[in-house]
N, C-alpha and C positions, 0 to 999 in steps of 0.2 A: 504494500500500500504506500509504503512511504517514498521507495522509487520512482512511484508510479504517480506521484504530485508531485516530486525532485523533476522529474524527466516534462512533463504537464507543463510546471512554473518555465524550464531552462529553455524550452522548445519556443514558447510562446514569443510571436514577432512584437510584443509590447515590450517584456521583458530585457529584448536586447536592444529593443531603443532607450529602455531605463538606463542599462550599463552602460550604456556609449554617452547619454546626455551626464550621466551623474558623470562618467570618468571625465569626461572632456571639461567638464566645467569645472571639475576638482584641479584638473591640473593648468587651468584657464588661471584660477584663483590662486594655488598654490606659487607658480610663477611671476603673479603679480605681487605677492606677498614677498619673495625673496627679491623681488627688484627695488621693490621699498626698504625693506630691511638692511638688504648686503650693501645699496649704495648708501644708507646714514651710516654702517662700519666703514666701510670705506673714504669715507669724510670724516671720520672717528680719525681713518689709519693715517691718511695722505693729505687732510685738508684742515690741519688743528687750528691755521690763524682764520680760515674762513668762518669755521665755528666759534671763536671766540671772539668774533666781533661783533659791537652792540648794537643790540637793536635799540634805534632813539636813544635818549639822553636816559634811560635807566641804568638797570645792573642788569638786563637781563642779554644772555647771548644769543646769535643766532641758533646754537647747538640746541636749546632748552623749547624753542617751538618744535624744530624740526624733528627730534623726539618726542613728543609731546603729538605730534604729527603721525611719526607712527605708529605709535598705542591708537590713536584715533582711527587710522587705517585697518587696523587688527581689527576695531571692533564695528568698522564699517562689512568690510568684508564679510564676516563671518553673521553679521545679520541682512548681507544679502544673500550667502549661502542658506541659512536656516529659512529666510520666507521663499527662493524657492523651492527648496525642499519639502516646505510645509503647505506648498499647494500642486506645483506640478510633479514633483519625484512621488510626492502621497497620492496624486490621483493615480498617475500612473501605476504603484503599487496597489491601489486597490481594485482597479479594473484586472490589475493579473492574478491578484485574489479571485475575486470573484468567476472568472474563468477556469480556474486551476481546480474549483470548489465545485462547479457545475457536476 
């Protein structure tokens, strides 16, 4: 029985439009995520006076938004991953539910 919804679920042509939209977007995001990430390291690594110049007549330095920048990125991302997930990767799992269940 349990093969027999394994093989149901993996056969179905919704199924492997899930895996292909989920993959491609996971790795759509994940590459946007290290290109924000590894170039503020690298402005850490190669560009220290760039970073520690002020912004306007405070204390504050440019390095402090621009991290500040990528925590915000993080949490932008990852709540445009979870509402699409939470409508089209959900429908689409549940229309291959309900086929595999038939």
């Amino acid at each position: 029985m349990q093969d027999d919804l394994i093989s149901r679920v993996t056969s179905n042509p919704k199924y492997q439009e899930l895996k292909a939209k989920r993959h491609s977007f996971g790795w759509m995001l994940t590459f946007a995520m290290m290109f924000v990430y590894y170039g503020f390291i690298l402005l850490v690594a190669f560009n220290k006076p760039l970073l520690a110049s002020k912004v306007g007549a405070g204390v504050i330095t440019l390095g402090m938004p621009l991290g500040i920048g990528v925590i915000l990125f993080t949490i932008i991302i990852t709540n445009i991953y979870v509402r699409r997930a939470n409508s089209e990767f959900d429908d689409l799992t549940a229309e291959i539910t309900k086929a595999a269940l038939k």
